[in-house]
C-alpha positions as CSV (number, residue, x, y, z in Angstrom):
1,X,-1.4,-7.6,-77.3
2,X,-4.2,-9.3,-79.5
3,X,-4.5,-12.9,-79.1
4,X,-5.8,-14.5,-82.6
5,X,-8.8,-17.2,-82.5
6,X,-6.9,-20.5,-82.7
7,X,-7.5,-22.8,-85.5
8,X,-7.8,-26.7,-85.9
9,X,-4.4,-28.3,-86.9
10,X,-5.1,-29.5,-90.4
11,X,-2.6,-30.8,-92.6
12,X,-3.0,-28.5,-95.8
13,X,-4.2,-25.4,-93.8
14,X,-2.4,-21.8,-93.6
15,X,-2.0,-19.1,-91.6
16,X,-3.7,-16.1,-92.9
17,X,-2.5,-12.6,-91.7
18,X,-5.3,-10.8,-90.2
19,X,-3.4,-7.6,-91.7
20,X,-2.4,-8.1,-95.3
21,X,-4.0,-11.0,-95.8
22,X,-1.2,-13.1,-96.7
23,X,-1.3,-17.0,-96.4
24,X,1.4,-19.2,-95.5
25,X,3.1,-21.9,-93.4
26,X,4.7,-20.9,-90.3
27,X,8.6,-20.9,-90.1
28,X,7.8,-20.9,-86.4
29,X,6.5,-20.5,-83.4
30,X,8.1,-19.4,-80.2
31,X,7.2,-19.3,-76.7
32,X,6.6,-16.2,-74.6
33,X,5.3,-15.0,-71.4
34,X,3.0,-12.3,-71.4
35,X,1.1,-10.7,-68.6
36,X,-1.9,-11.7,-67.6
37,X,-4.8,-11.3,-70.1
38,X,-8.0,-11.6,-70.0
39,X,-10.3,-14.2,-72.0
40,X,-13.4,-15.7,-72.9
41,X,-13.2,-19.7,-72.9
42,X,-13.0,-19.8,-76.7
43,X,-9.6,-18.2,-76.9
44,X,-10.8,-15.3,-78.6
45,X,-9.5,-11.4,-78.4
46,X,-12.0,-9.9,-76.4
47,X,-11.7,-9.2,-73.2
48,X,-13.7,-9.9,-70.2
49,X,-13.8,-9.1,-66.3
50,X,-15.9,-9.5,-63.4
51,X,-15.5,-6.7,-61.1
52,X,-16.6,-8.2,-57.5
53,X,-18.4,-7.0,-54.5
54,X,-15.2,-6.5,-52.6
55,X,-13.6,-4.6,-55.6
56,X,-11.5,-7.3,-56.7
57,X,-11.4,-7.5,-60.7
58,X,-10.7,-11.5,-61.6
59,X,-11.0,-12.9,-64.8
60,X,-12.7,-15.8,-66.3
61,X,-9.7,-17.1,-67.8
62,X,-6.0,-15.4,-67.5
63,X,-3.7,-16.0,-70.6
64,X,-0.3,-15.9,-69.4
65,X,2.1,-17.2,-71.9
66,X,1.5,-17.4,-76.1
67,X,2.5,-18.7,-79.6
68,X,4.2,-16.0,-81.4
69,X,5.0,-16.2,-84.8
70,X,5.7,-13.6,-88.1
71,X,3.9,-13.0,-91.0
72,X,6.8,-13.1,-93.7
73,X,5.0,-10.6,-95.8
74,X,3.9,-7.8,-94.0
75,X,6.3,-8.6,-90.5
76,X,3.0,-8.3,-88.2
77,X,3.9,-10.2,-85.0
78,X,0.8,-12.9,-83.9
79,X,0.1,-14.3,-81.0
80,X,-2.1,-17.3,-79.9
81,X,-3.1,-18.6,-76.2
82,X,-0.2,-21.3,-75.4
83,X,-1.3,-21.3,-71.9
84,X,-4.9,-20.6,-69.8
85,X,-5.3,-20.8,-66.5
86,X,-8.9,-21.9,-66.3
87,X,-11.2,-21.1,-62.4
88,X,-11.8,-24.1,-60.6
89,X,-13.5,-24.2,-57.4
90,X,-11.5,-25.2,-54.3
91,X,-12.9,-28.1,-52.0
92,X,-14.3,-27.1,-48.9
93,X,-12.4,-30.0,-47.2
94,X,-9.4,-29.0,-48.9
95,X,-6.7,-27.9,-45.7
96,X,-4.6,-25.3,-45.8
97,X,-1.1,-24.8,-47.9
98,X,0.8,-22.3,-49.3
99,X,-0.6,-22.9,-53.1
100,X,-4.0,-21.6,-50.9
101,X,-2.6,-18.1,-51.2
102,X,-3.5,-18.1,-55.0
103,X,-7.5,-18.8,-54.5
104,X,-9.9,-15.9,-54.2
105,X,-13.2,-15.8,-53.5
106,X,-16.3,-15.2,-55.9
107,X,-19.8,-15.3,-54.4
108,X,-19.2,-17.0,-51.5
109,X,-16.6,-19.6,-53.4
110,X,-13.1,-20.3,-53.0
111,X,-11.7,-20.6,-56.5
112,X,-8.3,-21.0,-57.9
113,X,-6.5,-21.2,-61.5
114,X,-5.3,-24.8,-62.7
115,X,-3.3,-23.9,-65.7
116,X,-3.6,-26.0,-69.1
117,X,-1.1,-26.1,-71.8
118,X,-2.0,-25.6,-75.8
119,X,-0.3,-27.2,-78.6
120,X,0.5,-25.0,-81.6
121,X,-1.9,-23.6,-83.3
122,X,-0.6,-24.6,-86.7
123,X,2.1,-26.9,-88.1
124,X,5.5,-25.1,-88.0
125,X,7.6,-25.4,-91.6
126,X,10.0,-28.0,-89.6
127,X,6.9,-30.1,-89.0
128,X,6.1,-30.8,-92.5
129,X,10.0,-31.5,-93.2
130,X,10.3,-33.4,-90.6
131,X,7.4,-35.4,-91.7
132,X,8.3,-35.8,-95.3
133,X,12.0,-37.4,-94.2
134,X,10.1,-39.8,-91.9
135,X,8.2,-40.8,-94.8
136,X,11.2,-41.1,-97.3
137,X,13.0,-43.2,-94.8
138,X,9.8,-45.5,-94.4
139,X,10.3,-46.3,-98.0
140,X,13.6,-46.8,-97.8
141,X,13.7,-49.0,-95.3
142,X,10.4,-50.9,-97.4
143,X,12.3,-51.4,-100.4
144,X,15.3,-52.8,-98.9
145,X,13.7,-55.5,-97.0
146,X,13.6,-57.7,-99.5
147,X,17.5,-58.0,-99.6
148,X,17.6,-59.5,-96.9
149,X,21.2,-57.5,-95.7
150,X,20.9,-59.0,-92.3
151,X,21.7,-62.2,-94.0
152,X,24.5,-60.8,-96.2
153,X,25.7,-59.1,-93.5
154,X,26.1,-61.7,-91.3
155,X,27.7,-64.1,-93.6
156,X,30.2,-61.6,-94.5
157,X,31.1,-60.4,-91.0
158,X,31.5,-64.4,-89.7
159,X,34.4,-64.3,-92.5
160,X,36.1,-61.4,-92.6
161,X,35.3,-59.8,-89.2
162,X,34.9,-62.9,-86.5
163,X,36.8,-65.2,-88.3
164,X,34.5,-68.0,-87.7
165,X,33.9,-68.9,-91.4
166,X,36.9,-70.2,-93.7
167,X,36.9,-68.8,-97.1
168,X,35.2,-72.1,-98.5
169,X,32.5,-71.9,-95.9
170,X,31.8,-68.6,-97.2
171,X,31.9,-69.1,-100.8
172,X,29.3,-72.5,-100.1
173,X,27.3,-70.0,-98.4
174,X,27.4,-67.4,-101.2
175,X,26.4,-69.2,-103.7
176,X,23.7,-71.1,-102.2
177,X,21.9,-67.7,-100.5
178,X,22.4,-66.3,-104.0
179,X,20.7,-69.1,-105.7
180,X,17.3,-69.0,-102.8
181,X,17.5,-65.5,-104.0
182,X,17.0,-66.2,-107.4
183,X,14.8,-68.5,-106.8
184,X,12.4,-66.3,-104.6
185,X,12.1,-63.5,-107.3
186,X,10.4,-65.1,-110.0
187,X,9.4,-68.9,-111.1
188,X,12.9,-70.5,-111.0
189,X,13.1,-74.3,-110.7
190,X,15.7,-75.6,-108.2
191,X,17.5,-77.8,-110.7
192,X,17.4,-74.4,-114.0
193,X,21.2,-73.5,-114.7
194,X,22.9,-71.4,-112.7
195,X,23.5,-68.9,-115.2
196,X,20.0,-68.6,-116.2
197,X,19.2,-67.7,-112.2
198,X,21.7,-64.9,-112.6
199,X,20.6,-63.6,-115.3
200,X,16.9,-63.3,-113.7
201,X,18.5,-60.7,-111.7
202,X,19.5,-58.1,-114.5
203,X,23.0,-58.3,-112.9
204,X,25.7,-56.4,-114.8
205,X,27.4,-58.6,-117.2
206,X,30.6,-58.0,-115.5
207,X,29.3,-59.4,-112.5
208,X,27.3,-62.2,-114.2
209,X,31.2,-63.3,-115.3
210,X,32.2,-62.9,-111.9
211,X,29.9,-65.4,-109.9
212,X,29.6,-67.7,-112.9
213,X,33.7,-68.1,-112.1
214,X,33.4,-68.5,-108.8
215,X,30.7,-71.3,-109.1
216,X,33.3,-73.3,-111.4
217,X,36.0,-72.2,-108.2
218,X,33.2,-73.4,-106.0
219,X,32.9,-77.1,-107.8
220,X,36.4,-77.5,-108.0
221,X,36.7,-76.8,-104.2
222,X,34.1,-79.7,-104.0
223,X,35.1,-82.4,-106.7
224,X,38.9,-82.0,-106.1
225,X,41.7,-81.0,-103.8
226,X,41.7,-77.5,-105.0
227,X,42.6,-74.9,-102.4
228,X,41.4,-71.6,-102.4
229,X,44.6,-69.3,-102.8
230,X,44.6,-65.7,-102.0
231,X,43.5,-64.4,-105.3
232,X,40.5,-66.6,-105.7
233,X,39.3,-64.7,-101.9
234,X,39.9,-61.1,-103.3
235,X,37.7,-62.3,-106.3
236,X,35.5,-63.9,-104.0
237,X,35.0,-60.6,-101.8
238,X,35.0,-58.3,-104.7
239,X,31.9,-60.3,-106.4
240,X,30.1,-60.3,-102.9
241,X,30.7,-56.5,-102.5
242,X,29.5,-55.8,-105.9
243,X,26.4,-58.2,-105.6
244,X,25.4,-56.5,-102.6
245,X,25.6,-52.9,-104.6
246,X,23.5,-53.8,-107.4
247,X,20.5,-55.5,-105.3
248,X,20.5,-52.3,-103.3
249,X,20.4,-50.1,-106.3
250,X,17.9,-52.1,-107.9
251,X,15.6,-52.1,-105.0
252,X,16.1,-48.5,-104.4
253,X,16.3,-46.8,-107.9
254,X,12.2,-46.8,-108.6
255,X,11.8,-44.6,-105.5
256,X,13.2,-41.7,-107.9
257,X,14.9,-40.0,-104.5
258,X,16.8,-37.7,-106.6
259,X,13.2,-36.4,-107.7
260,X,11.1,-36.1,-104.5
261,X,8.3,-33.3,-104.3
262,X,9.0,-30.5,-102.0
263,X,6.6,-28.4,-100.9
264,X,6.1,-24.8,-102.2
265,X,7.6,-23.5,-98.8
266,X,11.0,-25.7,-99.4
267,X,14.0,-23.2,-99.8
268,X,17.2,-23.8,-100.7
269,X,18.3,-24.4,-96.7
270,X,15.5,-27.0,-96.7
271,X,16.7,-28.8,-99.7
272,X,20.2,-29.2,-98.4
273,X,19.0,-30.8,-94.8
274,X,16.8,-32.9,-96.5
275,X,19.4,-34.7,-99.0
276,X,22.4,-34.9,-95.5
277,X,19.6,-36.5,-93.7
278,X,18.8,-38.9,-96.6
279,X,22.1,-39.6,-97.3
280,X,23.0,-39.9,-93.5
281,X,20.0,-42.2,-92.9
282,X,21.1,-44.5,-95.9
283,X,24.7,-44.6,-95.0
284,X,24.2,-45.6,-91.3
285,X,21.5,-47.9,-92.7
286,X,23.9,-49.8,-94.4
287,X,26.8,-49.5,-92.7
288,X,25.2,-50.9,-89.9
289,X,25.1,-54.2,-91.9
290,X,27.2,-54.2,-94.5
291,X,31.0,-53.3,-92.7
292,X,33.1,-53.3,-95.8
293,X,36.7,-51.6,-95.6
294,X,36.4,-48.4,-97.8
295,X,32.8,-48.5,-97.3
296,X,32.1,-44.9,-98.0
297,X,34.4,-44.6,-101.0
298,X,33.9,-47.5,-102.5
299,X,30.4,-48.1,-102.4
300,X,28.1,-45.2,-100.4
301,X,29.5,-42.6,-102.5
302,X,29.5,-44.2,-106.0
303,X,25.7,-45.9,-105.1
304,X,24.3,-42.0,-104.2
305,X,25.7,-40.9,-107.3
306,X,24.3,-43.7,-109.2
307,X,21.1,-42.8,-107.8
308,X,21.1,-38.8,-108.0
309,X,20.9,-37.9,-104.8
310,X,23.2,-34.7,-104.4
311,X,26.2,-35.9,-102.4
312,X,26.3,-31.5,-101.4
């Protein structure tokens, strides 16, 4: 077995084959055991022993398990030190035990082998996938913290979950969280029309209608006896619901995740993890705030095809 110098872990470097000559990123690396080898400290292939006075042959170093990985190319098999059991000398006060039986003695000196692990030698292909995911996810969770879906979330969950808001208390609330949000995205005075706030947003027209009627509903409430009936509260929770889709869109479209820059090692297998863990990540991510019935149908799926991210 040849065991290959190791190299420094470096983001951009590659694995050269020391037969063809090929570069590339590992798919992996595996662990093996190997019988004891022979080494100089620097890990390289050469190999070394110290034949003693008493005829015992002990090494400076003893290799005994490795990093194994393939060279897609030419299929050469490589190996790099995962373990090395470096010589240590033994205390003379040290007392007897049974991990005794291992030291030898060299020159007079009772030595022994205290073994030391090594990380891979290179990043594996599921490092760099793993680390672009973590990174998508970062910016995910960035641009959808100036929503503020705890707050959303909360409101809507003390209504139609926990039952501790009425359906006024609720609408109140609506309206007035929607206005500080207004208000918090650009230069909007307190006392500009309401209309004007929404329309700050770039909210769908449809949706502009929506929560203009439900401010009237909301003044009625408050300057008469008007009830809310049943059809006012489905109008009520179908504006909030769509509200809550088209901040999120807006806040996540300008990270283009339906056009994210895979590495030249990315295969199709890659691709397809990478878009179920996005699209895992962002439904779990939202679910987790927003509990809407027909939450997947109605508002997951259509909001990942809005965005482009492949829903296969």
């Amino acid at each position: 077995m040849t065991l290959l110098p190791r190299k420094a872990n470096n983001d951009s470097e590659k694995l050269k084959c020391p037969v063809c000559g090929f570069k590339f990123i590992p798919k992996f690396f595996h662990l093996e055991k190997v019988d004891y080898e022979l080494a100089y400290p620097d890990h390289n292939s050469k190999l070394l022993s110290i034949r003693q006075a008493n005829g015992d042959i002990k090494p400076l170093n003893i290799i005994r398990r490795s990093w194994n990985t393939i060279c897609p190319k030419c299929s050469y098999i490589m190996k790099f030190a995962a373990e090395i059991g470096k010589k240590e000398v033994v205390s003379e006060s040290s007392s007897f035990s049974l991990v005794h039986r291992k030291e030898f003695k060299e020159n007079g000196k009772s030595y022994k082998y205290k073994f030391y692990t090594i990380e891979k030698p290179f990043k594996e292909h599921t490092e760099y996938n793993r680390e672009l995911i973590e990174k998508i996810q970062a910016q995910v969770l960035e641009a959808l913290e100036g929503v503020d879906l705890n707050l959303w979330g909360t409101m809507y969950k003390a209504w139609r979950r926990e039952g501790r808001y009425d359906s006024f208390k609720f609408l109140i609330r609506f309206i007035s969280n929607l206005e500080k949000y207004s208000e918090s995205k650009g230069e909007l005075e307190e006392d500009q029309e309401f209309v004007a706030k929404l329309q700050f947003l770039n909210l769908s027209e449809d949706l502009i209608r929506m929560i203009t009627d439900i401010n009237l509903i909301k003044n009625k409430t408050i300057d008469s006896n008007y009830d809310l009936d049943k059809s006012d509260e489905t109008l009520i929770e179908f504006a909030f619901i769509r509200l809550l889709y088209e901040l999120v869109y807006q806040h996540l479209k300008p990270l283009n995740l339906n056009a994210i820059k895979f590495n030249e090692n990315f295969d199709e297998i890659d691709r397809i993890q990478f878009f179920t863990a996005l699209r895992n990540f962002i439904y779990n991510y939202l679910y987790a705030y927003l509990v809407f019935d027909e939450f997947s149908d109605e508002f997951i799926v259509p909001l990942l095809e809005q965005l482009k991210i492949p829903l296969k």
